[in-house]
PDBQT receptor file of N, H, CA, C and O in Angstrom, charges set to zero:
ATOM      1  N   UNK A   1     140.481 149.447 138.457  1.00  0.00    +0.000 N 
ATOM      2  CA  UNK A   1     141.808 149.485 137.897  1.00  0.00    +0.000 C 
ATOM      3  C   UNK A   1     142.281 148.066 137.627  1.00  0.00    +0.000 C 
ATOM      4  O   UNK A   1     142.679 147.345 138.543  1.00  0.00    +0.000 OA
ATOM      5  N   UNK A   2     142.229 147.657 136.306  1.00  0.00    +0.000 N 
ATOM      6  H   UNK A   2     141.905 148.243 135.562  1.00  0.00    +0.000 HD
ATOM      7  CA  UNK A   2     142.663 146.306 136.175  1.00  0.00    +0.000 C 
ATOM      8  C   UNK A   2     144.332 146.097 136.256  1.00  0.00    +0.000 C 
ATOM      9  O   UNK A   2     145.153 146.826 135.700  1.00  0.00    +0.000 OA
ATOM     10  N   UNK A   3     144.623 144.932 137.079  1.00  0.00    +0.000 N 
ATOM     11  H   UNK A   3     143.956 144.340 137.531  1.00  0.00    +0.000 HD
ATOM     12  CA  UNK A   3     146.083 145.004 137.181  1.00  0.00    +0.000 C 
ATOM     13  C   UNK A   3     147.051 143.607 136.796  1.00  0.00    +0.000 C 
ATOM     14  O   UNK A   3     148.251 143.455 137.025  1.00  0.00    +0.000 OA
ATOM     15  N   UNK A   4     146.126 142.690 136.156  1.00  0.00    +0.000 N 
ATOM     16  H   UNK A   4     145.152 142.814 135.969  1.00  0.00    +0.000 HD
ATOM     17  CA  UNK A   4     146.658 141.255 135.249  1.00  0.00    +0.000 C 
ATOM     18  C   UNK A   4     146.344 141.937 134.309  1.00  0.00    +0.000 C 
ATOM     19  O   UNK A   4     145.658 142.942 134.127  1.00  0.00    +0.000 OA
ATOM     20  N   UNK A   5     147.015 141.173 133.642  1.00  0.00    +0.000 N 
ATOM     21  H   UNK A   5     147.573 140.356 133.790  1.00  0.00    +0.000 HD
ATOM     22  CA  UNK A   5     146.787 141.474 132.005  1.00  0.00    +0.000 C 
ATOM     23  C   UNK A   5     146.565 139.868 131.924  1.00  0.00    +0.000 C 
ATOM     24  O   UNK A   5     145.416 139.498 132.161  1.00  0.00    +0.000 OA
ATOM     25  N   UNK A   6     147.789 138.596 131.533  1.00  0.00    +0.000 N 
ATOM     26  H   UNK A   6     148.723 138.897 131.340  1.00  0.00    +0.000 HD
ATOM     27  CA  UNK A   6     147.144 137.777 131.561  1.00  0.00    +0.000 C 
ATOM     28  C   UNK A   6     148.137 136.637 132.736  1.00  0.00    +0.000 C 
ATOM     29  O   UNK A   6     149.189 137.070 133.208  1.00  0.00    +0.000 OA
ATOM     30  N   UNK A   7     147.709 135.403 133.044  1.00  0.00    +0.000 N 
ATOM     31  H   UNK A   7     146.855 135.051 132.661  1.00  0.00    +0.000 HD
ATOM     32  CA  UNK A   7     147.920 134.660 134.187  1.00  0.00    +0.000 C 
ATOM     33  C   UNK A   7     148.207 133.258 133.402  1.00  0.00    +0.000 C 
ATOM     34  O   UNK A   7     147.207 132.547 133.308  1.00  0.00    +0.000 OA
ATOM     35  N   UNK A   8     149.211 132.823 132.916  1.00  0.00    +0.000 N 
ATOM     36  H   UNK A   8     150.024 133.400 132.992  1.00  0.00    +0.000 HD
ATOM     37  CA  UNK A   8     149.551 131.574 131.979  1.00  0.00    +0.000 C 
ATOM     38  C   UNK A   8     148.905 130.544 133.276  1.00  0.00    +0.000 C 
ATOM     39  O   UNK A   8     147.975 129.773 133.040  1.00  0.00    +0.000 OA
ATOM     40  N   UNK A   9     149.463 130.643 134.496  1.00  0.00    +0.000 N 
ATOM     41  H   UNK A   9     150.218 131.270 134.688  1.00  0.00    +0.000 HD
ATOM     42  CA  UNK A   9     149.114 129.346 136.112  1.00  0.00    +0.000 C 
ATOM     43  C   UNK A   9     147.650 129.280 136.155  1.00  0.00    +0.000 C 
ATOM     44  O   UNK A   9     147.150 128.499 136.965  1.00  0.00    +0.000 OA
ATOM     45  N   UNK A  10     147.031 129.854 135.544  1.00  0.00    +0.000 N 
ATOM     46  H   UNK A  10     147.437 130.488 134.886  1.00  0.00    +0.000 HD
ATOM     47  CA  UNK A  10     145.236 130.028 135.386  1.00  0.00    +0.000 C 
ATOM     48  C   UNK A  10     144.607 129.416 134.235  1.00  0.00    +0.000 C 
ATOM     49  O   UNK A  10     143.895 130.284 133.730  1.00  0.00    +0.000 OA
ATOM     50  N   UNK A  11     144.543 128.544 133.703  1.00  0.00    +0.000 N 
ATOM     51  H   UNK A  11     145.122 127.839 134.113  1.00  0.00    +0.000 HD
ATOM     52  CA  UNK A  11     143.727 128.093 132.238  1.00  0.00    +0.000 C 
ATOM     53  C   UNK A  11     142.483 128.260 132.281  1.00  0.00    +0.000 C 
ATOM     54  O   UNK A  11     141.821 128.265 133.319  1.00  0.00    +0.000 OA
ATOM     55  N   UNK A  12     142.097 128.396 131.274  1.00  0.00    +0.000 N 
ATOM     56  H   UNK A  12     142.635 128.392 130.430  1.00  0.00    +0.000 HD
ATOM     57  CA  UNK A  12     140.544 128.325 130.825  1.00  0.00    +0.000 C 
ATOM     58  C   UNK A  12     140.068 127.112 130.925  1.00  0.00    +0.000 C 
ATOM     59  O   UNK A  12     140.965 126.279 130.797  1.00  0.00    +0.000 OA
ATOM     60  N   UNK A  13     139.044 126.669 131.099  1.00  0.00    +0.000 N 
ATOM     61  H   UNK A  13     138.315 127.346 131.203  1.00  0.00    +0.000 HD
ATOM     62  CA  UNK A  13     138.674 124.876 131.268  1.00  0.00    +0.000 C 
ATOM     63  C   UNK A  13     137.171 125.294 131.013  1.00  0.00    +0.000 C 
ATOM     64  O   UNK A  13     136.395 125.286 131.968  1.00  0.00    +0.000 OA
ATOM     65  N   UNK A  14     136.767 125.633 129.841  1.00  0.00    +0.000 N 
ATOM     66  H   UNK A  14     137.397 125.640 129.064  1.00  0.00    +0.000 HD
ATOM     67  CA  UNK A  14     135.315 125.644 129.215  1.00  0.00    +0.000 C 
ATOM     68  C   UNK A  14     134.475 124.649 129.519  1.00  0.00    +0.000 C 
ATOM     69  O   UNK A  14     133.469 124.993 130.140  1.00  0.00    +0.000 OA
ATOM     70  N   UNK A  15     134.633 123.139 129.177  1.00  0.00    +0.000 N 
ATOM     71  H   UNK A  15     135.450 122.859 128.672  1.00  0.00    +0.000 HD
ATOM     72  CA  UNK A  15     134.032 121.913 129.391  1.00  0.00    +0.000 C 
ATOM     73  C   UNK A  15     134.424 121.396 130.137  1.00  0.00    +0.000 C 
ATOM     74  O   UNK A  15     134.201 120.191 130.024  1.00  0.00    +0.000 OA
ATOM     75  N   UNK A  16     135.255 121.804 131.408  1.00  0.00    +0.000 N 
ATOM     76  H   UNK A  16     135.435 122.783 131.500  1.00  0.00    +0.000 HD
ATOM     77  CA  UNK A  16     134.894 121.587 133.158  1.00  0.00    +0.000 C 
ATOM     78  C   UNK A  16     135.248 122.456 134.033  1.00  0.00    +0.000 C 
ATOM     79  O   UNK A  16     136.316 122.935 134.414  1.00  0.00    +0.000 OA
ATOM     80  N   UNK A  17     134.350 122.554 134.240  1.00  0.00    +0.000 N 
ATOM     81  H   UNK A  17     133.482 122.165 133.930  1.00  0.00    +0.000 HD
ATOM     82  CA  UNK A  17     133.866 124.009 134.718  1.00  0.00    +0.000 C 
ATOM     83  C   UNK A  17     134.689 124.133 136.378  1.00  0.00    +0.000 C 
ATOM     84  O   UNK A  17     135.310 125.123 136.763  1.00  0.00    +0.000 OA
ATOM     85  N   UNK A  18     134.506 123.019 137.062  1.00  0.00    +0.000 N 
ATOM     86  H   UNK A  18     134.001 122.214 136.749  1.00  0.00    +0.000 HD
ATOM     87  CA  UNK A  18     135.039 122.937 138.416  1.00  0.00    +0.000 C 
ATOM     88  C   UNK A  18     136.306 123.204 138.630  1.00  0.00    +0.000 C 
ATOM     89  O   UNK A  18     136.767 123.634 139.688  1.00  0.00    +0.000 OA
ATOM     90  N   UNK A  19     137.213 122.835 137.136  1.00  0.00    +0.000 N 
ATOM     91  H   UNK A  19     136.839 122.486 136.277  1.00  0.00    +0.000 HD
ATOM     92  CA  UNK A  19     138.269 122.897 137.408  1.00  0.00    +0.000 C 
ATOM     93  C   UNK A  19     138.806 124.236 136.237  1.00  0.00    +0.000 C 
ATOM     94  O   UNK A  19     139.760 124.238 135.459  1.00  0.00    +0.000 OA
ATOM     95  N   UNK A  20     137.968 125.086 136.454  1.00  0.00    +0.000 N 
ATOM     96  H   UNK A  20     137.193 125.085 137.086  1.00  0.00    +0.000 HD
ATOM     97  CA  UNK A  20     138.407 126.122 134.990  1.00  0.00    +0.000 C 
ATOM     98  C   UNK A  20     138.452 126.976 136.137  1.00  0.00    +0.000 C 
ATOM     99  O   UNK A  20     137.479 127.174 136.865  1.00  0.00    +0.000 OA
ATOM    100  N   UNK A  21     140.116 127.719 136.371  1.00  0.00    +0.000 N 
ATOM    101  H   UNK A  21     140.907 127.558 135.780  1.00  0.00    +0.000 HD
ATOM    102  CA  UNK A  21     140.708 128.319 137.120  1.00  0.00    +0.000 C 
ATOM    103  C   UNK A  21     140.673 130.141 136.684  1.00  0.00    +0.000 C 
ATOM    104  O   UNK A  21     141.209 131.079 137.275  1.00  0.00    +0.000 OA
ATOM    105  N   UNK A  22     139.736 130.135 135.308  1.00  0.00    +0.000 N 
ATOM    106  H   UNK A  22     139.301 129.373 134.829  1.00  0.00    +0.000 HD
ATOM    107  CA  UNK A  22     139.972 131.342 135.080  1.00  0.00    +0.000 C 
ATOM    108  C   UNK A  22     138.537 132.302 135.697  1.00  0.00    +0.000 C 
ATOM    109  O   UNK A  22     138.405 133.526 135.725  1.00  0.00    +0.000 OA
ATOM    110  N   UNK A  23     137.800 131.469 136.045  1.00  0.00    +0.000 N 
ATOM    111  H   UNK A  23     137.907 130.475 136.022  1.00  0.00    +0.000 HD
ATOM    112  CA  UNK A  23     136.164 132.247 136.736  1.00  0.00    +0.000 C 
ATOM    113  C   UNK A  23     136.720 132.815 137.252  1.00  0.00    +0.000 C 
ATOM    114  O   UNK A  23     136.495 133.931 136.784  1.00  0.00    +0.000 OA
ATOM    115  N   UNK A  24     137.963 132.993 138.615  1.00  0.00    +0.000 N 
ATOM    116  H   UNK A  24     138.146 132.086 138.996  1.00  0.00    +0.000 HD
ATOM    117  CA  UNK A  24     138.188 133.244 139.531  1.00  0.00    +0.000 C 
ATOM    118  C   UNK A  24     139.597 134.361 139.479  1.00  0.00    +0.000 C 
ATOM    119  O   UNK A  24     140.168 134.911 140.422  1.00  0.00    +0.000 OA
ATOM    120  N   UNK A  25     139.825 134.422 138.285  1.00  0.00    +0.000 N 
ATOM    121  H   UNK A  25     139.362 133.976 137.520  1.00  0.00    +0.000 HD
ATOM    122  CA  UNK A  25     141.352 134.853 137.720  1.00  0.00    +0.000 C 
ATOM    123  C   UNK A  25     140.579 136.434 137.895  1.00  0.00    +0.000 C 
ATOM    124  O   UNK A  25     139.419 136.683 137.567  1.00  0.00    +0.000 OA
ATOM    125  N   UNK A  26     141.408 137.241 138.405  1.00  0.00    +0.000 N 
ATOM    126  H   UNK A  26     142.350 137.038 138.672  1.00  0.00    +0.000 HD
ATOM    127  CA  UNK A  26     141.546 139.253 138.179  1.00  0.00    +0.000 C 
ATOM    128  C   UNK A  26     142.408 139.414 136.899  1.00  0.00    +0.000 C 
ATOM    129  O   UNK A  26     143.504 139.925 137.131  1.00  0.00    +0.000 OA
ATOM    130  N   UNK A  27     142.188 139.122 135.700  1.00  0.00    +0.000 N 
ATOM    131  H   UNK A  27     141.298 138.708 135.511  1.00  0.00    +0.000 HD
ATOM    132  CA  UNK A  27     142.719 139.418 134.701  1.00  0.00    +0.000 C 
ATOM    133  C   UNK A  27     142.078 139.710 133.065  1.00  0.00    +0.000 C 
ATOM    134  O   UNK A  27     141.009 139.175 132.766  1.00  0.00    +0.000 OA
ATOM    135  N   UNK A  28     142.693 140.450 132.210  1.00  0.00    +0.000 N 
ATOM    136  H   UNK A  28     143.561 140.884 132.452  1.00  0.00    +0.000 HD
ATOM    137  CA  UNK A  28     141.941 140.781 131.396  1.00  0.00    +0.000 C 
ATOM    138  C   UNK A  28     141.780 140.132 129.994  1.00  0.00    +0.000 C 
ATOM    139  O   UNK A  28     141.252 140.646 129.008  1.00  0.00    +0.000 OA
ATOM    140  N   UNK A  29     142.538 138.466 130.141  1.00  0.00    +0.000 N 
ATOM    141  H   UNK A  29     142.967 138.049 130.942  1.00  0.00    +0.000 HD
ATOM    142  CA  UNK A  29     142.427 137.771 128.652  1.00  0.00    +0.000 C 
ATOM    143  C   UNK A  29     142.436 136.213 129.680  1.00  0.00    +0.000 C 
ATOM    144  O   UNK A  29     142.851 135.977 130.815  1.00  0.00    +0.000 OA
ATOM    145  N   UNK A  30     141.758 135.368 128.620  1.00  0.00    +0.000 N 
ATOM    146  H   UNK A  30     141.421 135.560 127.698  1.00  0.00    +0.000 HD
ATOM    147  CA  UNK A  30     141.824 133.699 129.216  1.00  0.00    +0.000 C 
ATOM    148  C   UNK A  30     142.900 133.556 128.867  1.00  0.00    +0.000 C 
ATOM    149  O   UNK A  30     143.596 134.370 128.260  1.00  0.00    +0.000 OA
ATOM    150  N   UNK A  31     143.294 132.000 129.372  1.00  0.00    +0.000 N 
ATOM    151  H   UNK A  31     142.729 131.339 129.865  1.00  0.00    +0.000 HD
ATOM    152  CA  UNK A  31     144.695 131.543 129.280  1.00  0.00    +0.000 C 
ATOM    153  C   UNK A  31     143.914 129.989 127.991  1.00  0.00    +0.000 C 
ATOM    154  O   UNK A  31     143.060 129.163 128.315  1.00  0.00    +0.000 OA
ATOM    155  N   UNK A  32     144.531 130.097 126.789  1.00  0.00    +0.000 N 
ATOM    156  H   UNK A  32     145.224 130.768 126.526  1.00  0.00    +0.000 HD
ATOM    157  CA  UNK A  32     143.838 128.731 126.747  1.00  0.00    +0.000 C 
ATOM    158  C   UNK A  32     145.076 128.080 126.169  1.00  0.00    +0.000 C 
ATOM    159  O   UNK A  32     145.821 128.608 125.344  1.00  0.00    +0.000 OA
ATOM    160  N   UNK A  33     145.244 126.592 126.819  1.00  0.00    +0.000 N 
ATOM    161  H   UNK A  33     144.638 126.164 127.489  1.00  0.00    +0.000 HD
ATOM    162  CA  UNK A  33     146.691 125.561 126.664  1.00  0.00    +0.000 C 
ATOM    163  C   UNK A  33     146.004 124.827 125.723  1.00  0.00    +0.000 C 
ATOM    164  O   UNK A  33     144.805 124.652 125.509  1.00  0.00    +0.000 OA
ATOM    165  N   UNK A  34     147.192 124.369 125.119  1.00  0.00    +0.000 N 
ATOM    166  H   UNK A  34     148.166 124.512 125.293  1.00  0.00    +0.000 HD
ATOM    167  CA  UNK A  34     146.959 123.002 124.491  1.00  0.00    +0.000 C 
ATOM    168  C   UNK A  34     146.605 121.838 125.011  1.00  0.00    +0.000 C 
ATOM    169  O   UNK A  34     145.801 121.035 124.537  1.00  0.00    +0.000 OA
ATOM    170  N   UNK A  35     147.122 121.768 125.842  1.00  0.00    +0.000 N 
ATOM    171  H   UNK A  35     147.775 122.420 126.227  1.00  0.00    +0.000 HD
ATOM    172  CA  UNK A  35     147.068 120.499 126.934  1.00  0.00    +0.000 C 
ATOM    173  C   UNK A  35     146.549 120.779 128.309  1.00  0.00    +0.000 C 
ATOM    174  O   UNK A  35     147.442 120.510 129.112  1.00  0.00    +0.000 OA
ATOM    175  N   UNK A  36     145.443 121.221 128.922  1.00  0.00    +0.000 N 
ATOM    176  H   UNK A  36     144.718 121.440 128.269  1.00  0.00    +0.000 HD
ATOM    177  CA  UNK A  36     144.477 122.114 129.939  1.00  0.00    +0.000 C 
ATOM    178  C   UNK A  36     145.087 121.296 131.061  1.00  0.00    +0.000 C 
ATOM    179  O   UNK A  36     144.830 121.901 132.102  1.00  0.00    +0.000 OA
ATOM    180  N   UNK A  37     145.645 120.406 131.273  1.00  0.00    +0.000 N 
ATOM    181  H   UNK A  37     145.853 119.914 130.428  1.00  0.00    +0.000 HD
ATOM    182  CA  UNK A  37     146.196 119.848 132.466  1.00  0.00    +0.000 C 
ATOM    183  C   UNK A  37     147.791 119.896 132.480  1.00  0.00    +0.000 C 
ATOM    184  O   UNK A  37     148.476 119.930 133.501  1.00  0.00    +0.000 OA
ATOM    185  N   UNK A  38     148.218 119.892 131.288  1.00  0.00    +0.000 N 
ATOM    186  H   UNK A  38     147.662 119.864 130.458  1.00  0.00    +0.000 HD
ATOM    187  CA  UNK A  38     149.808 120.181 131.615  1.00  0.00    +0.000 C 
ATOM    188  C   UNK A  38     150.438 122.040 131.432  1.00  0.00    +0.000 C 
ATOM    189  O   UNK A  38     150.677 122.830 130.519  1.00  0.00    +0.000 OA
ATOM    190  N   UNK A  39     150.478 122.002 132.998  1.00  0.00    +0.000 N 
ATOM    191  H   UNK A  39     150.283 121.360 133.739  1.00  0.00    +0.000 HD
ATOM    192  CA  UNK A  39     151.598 123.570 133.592  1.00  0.00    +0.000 C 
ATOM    193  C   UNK A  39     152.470 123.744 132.600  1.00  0.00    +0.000 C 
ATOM    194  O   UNK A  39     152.530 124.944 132.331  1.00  0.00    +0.000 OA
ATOM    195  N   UNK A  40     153.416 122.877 131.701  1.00  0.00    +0.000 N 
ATOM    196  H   UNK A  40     153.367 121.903 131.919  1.00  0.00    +0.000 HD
ATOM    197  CA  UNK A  40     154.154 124.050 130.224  1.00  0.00    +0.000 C 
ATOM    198  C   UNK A  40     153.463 123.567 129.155  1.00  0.00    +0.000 C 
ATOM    199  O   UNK A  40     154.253 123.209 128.281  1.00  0.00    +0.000 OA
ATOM    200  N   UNK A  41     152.344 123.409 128.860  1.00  0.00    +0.000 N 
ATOM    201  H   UNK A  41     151.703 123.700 129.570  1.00  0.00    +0.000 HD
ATOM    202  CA  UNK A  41     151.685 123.262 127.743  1.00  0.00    +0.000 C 
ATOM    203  C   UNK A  41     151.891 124.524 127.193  1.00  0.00    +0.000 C 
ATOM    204  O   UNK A  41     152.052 125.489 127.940  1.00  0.00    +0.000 OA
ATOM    205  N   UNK A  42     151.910 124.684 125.554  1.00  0.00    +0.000 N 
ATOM    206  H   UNK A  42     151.779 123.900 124.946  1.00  0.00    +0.000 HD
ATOM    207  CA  UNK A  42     152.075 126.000 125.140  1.00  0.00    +0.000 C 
ATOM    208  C   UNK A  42     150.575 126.627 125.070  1.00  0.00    +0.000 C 
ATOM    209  O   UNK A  42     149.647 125.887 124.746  1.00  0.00    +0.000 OA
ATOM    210  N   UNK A  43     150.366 127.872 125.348  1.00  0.00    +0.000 N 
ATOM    211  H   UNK A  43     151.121 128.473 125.611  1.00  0.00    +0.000 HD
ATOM    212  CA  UNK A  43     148.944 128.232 125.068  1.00  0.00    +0.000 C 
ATOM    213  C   UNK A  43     148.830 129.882 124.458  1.00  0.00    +0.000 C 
ATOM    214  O   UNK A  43     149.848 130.558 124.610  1.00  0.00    +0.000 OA
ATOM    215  N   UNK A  44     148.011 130.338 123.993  1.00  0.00    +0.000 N 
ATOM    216  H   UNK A  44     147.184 129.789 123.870  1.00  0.00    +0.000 HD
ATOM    217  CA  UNK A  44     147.674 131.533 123.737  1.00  0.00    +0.000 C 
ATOM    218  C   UNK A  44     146.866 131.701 124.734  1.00  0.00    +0.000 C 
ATOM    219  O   UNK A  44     146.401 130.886 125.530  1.00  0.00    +0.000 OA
ATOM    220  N   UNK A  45     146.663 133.403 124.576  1.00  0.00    +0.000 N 
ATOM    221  H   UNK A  45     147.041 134.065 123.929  1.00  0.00    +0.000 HD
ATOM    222  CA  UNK A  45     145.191 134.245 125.292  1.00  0.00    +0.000 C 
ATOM    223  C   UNK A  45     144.406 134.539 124.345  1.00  0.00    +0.000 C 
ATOM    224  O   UNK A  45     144.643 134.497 123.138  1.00  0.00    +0.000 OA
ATOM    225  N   UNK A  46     143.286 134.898 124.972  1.00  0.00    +0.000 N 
ATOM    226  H   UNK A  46     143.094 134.932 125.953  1.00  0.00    +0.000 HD
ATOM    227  CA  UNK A  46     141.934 135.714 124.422  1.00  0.00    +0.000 C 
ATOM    228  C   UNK A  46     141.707 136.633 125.044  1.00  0.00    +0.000 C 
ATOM    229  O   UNK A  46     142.213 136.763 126.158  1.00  0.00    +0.000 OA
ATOM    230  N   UNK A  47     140.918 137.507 124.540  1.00  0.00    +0.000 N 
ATOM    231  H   UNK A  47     140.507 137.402 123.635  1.00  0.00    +0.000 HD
ATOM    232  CA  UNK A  47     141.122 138.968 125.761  1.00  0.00    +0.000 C 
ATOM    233  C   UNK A  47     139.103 138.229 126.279  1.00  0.00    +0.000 C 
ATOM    234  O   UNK A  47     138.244 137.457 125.853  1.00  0.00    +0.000 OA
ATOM    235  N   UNK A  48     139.311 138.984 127.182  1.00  0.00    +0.000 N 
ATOM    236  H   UNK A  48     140.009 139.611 127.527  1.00  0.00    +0.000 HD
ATOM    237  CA  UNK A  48     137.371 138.937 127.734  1.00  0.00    +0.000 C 
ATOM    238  C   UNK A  48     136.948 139.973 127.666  1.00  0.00    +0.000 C 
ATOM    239  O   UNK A  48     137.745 140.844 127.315  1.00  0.00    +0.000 OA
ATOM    240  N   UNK A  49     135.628 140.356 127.937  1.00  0.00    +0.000 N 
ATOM    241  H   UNK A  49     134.981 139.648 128.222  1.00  0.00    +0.000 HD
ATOM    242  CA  UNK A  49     134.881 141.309 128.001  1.00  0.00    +0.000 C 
ATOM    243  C   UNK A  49     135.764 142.302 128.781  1.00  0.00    +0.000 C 
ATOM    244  O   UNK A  49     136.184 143.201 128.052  1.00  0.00    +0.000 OA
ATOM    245  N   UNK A  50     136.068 142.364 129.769  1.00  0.00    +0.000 N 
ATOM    246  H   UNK A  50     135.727 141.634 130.361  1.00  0.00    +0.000 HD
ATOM    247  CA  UNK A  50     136.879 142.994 130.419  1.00  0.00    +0.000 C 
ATOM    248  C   UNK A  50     138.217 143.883 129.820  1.00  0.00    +0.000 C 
ATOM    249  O   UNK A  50     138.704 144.940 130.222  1.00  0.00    +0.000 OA
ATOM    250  N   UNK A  51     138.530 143.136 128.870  1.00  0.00    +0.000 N 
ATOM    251  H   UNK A  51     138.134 142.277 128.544  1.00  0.00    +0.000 HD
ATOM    252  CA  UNK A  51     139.474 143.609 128.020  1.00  0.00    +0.000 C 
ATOM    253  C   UNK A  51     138.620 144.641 127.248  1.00  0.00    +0.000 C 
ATOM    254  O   UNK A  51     139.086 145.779 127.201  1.00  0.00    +0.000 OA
ATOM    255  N   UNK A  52     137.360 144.396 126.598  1.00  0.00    +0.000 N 
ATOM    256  H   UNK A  52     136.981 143.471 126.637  1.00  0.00    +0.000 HD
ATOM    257  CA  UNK A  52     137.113 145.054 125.545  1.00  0.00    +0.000 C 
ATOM    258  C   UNK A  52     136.650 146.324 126.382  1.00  0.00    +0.000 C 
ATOM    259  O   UNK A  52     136.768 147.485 125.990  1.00  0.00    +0.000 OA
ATOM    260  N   UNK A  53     136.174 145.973 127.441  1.00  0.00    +0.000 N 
ATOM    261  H   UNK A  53     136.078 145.030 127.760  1.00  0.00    +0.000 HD
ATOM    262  CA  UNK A  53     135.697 147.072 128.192  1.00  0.00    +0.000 C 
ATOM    263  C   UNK A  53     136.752 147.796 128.447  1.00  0.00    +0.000 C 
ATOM    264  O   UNK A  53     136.387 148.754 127.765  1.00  0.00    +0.000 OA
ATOM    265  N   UNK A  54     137.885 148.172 128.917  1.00  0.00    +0.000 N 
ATOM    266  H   UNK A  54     138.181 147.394 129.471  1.00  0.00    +0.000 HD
ATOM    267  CA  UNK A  54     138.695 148.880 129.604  1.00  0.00    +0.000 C 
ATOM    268  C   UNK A  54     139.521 149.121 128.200  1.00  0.00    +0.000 C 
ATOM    269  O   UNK A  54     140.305 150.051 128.388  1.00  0.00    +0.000 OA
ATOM    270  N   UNK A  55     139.640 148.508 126.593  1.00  0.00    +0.000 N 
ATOM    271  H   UNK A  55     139.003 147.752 126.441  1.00  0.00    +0.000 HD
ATOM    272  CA  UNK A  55     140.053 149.430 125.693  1.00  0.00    +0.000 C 
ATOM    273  C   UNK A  55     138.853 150.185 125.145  1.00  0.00    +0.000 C 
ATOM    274  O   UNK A  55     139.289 151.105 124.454  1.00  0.00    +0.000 OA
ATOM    275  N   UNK A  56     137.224 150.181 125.168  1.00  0.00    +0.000 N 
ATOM    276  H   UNK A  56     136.871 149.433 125.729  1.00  0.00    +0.000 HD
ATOM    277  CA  UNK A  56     136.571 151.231 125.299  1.00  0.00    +0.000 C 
ATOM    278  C   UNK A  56     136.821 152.428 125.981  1.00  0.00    +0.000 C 
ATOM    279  O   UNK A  56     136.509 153.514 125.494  1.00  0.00    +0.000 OA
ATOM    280  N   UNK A  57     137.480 152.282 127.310  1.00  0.00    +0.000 N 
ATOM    281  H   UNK A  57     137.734 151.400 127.705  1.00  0.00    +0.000 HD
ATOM    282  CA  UNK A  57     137.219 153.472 128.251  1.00  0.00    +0.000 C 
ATOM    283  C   UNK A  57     138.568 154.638 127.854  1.00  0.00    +0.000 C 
ATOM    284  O   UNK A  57     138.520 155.866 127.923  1.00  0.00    +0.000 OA
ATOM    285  N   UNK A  58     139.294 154.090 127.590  1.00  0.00    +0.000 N 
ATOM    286  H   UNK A  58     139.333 153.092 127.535  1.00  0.00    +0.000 HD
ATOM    287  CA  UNK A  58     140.132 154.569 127.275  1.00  0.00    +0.000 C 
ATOM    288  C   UNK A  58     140.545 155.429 125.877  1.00  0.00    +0.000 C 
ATOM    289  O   UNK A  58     141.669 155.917 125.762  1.00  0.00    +0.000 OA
TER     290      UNK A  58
């Protein structure tokens, strides 16, 4: 039962990995900022696999 949808306090960090907070995120889209280190950077989502999976099941 997925229960994030998405987590803005979580970014995506593709090209550093140590600090890419979304491996670890229970949610069903990345967070990606403009600015991956600044907290009100404006950002969109992406959905993940997870997303696509659970609008399959449905």
């Amino acid at each position: 039962m997925p229960y994030t949808f998405v987590s803005p306090d979580a970014p995506h960090r593709p090209h550093d990995r140590p600090h890419d907070e979304d491996i670890a995120a229970f949610r069903l889209c990345e967070v990606i900022r403009k600015d991956s280190d600044g907290p009100a950077s404006p950002y969109h989502w992406q959905p993940k696999e997870s997303f696509r999976a659970v609008s399959r099941s449905t």
